[in-house]
Each structure stands twice: as C-alpha cells, then as structure tokens.
C-alpha positions in Angstrom: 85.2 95.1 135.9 88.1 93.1 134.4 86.0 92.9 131.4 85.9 96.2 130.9 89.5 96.8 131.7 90.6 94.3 129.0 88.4 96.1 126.6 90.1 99.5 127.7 93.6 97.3 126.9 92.9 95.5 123.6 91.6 98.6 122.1 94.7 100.6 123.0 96.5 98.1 121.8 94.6 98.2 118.3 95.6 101.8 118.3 99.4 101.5 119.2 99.7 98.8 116.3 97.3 100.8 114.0 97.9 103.9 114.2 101.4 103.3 114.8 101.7 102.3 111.3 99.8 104.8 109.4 102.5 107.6 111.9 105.6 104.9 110.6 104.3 105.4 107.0 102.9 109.0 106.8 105.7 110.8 108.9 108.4 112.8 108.2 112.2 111.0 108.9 111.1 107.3 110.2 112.5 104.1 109.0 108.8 103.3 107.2 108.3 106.9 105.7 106.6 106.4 102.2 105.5 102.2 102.4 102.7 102.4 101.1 98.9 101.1 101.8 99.9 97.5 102.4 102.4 98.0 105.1 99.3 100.2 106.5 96.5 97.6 106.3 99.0 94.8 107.7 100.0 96.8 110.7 96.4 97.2 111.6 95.7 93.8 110.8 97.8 92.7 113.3 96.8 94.9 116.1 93.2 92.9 115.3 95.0 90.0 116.0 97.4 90.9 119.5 94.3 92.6 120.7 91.9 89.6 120.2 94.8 86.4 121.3 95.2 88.9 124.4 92.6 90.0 126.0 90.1 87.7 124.2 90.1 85.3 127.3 88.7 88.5 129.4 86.4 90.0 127.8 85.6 88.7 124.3 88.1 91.1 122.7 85.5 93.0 120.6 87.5 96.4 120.8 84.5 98.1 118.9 81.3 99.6 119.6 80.2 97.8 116.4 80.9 94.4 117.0 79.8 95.0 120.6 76.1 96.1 119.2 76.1 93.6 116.1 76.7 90.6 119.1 74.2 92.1 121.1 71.7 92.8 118.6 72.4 88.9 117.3 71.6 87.1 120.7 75.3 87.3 121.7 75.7 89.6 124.2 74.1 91.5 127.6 72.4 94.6 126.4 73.4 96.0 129.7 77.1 95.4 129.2 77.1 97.6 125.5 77.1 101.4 127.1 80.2 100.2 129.4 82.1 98.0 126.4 81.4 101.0 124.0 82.9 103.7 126.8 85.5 101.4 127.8 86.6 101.0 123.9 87.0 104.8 123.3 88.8 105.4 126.4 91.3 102.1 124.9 91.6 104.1 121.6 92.4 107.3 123.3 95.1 106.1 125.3 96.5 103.8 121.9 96.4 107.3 120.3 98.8 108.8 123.0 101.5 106.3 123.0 101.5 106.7 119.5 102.3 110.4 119.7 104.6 109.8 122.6 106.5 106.9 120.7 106.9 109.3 117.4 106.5 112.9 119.4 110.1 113.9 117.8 108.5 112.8 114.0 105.3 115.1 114.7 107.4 117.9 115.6 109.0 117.7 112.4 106.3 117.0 109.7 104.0 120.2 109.0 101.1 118.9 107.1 98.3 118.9 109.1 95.9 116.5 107.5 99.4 114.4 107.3 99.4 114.3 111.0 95.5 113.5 111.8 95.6 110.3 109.3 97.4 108.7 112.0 94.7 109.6 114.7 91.1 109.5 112.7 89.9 108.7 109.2 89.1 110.7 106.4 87.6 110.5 103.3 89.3 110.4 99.9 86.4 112.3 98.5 84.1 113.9 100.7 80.8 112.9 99.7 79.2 112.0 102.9 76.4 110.2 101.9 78.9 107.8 99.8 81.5 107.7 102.7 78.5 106.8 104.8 77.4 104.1 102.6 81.2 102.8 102.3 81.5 102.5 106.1 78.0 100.4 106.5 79.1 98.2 103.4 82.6 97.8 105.5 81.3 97.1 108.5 78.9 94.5 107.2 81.4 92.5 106.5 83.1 92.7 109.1 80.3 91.9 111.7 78.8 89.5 109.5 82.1 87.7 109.4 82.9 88.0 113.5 79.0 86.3 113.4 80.1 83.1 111.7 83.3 82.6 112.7 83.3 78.9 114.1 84.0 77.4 117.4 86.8 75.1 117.6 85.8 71.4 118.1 83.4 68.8 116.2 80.0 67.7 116.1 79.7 64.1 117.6 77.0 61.4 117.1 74.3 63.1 119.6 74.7 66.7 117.4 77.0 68.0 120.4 79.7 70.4 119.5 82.8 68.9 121.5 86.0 71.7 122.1 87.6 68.9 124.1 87.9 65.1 124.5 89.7 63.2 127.4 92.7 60.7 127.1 94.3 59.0 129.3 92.6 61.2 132.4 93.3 64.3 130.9 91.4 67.0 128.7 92.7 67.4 125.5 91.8 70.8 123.4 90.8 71.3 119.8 91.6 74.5 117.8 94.4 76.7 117.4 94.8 78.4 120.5 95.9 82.0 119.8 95.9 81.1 116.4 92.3 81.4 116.7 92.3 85.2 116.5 94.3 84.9 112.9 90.6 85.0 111.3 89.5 88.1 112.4 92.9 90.2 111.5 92.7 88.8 108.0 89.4 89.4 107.9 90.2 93.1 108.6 93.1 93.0 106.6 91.2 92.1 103.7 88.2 94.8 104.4 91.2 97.4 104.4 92.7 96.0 100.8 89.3 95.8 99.3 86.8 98.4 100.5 89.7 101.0 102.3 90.4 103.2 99.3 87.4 105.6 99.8 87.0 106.2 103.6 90.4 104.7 105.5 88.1 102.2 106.7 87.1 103.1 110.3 84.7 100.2 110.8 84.9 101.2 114.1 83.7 104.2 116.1 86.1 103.8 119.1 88.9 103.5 116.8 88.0 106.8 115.3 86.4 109.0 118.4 89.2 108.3 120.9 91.9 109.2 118.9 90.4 112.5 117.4 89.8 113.6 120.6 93.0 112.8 121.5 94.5 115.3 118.6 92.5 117.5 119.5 93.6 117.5 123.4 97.4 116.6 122.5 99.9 119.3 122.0 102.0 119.3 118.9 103.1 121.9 116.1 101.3 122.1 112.9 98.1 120.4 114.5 95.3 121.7 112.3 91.5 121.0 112.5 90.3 117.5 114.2 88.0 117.5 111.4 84.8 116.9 113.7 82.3 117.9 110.6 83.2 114.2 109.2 83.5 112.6 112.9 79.4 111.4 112.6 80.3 109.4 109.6 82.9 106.5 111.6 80.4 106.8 114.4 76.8 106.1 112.4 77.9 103.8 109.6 79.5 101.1 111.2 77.0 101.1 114.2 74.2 100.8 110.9 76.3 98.5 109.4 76.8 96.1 112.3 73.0 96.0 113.1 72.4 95.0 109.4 74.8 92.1 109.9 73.3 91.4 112.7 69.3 91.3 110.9 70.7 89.4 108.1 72.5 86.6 110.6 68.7 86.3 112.1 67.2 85.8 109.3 69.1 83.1 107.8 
C-alpha cells in the first residue's frame, strides 16, 4: 500500500509544481503573470524531477498511467499493480490540482477568462483537429516512454558481464551514481518534449496529469469557471496510453 500512497504523492506533487506554474504565468496579478512558455515547461520539468528523487525509492515514481503501462507492457512491471498505479495517479493529480487553486484562490477570483483558468488544470489544443492533437500526444509520449525505457542503471559492467551499482572498501559498500541526481534525466527529458513537441497540444503525455485536474475544475468552486472541456478529455487519455505501448513494442523489438 505505500506504493500506491507514494504514487498518490509524487503525482500531486507534479501537479503543485506544474500547474502551479502555468496558474503563476497565466493569472491575473502574480509575480510571474506574462513569463512565457519556458518558465512554463521548466516548472513542470522540475516537478518531474521532486516527484521522481522523492518518492522514487517507494514506488518507482512513474506518476503516469503511461509510463505505468509502457513498463508493464516492456517486461518492467506487475500487470496486477497497473489499475491501482493508474487510480492512485489521478487521485495524486486531483489533489496537486486543489492546492493549486487553494495556493492562488485570490488570483482565480480575479481573472475572468475561462479557458485562461482551465490551462492551469487540463490541456488544450492550439488547433482543434483531433485526429492531429491525437497524433501529437502518441508522437510525445513516445518519446517520453521510449526514453524512461533506456534510461541506465548506475554502476559498470565488470569482467564476468555483471552490472555492479556498488563495490566494497575498506568493509564498507560504496555507491555509484548520482543519487537524487538520478531523476535529472527524466525532467529534462520532459522539459525538452515540452520545448519541442508542446506548441500544438500543451503536452499532456500523461492521462493522470490531465483527468484529475479537470475533474477537479469541474468539482472546484470559483467565478468565471466555464466548460471543463470534456469533448477533448479522450484525447490526453488515448494518445499517450497508444503512445507508451508503441515505445514499449519498439523497445522489444530492438
């Protein structure tokens, strides 16, 4: 169960830094208003990164039904475990998307735009073209599973083809790698998804990321709300699932 309780965690913390961001940049009156799509795509990045150097040691960090899937579907992962990772990640996002209303509540109250306020809980596309949105999130998610697939375990190979993590000297067990350091290569691997391939869709790559918060605008009272947009929710749900079991059939194949 503490698994799935650091999944609930990491993925609300993805949320607070995340969508924290977009609110710090897309809001009326905060010290961010107006900085632009790189502030944006760092602040997520980073949320990638506390999430994973956190609550990687519990549960694996994936904080997204994709990655969860694309593991699973690679050899990586219990099959059993991917309904309760994948309920446990929406539930994260959800609660990210409430302290992010509660820590900017005064700043909702006074922006009216209502597509304004649901960029900071769900993604939407620049042109709504579903079949191209679609495609954009599968292409984005690709990469991103593909990458999580190869990223390398700390250590070296010695003379007998072993991967070592750890050697001993002088009676005592001495650690390769970077520590939490080691979760720097998946936030810039997301940060550089959301420079490159964000323009079209906001980059979801991830369903919980996406489902939790919209129903959290849509349960959460504040002025000016507008639609949740739920026509466009199948899109950050179905294309980065597709996308992640792609990655996960080309990672078998080679």
């Amino acid at each position: 169960m503490n698994y799935l309780i650091a999944e609930i965690i990491g993925t609300a913390i993805l949320i607070l830094f995340g969508g924290g961001v977009v609110a710090n940049v897309v809001l009326n009156k905060t010290k961010g208003h107006n900085s632009g799509w790189i502030v944006i795509t760092w602040g997520w990045a980073m949320g990638v990164f506390i999430a994973v150097f956190t609550m990687g040691q519990f549960s694996g960090a994936h904080i997204n039904p994709a990655v969860t899937l694309g593991l699973a579907a690679a050899g990586f992962f219990d099959w059993p475990l991917v309904v309760p990772y994948m309920l446990a990640q929406t539930l994260g996002g959800f609660i990210g998307a409430v302290l992010v209303w509660l820590a900017y509540k005064d700043h909702f109250t006074v922006t009216e735009d209502g597509p304004t306020k649901l960029a900071i809980f769900s993604t939407a596309p620049e042109i709504r073209n579903y079949g191209s949105n679609f495609l954009t999130e599968v292409i984005g998610t690709f990469i991103l599973v593909y990458g999580v697939l190869y990223l390398p375990e700390a250590g070296f190979i010695n003379t007998e083809g072993e991967l070592l993590t750890s050697i001993t000297v002088n009676g005592q067990e001495v650690g390769f790698g970077l520590g939490a350091l080691a979760a720097l290569p998946v936030g810039l691997l997301v940060l550089g998804i959301g420079l490159a391939l964000g323009g079209p869709t906001g980059y979801a790559i991830n369903p919980a990321r996406d489902l939790g918060p919209r129903i959290a605008h849509a349960v959460l009272p504040f002025p000016h709300k507008g639609s949740s947009d739920w026509a466009y929710s199948w899109v950050p749900i179905a294309a980065p699932l597709t996308g992640a079991l792609i990655a996960a059939g080309c990672y078998l194949m080679l």
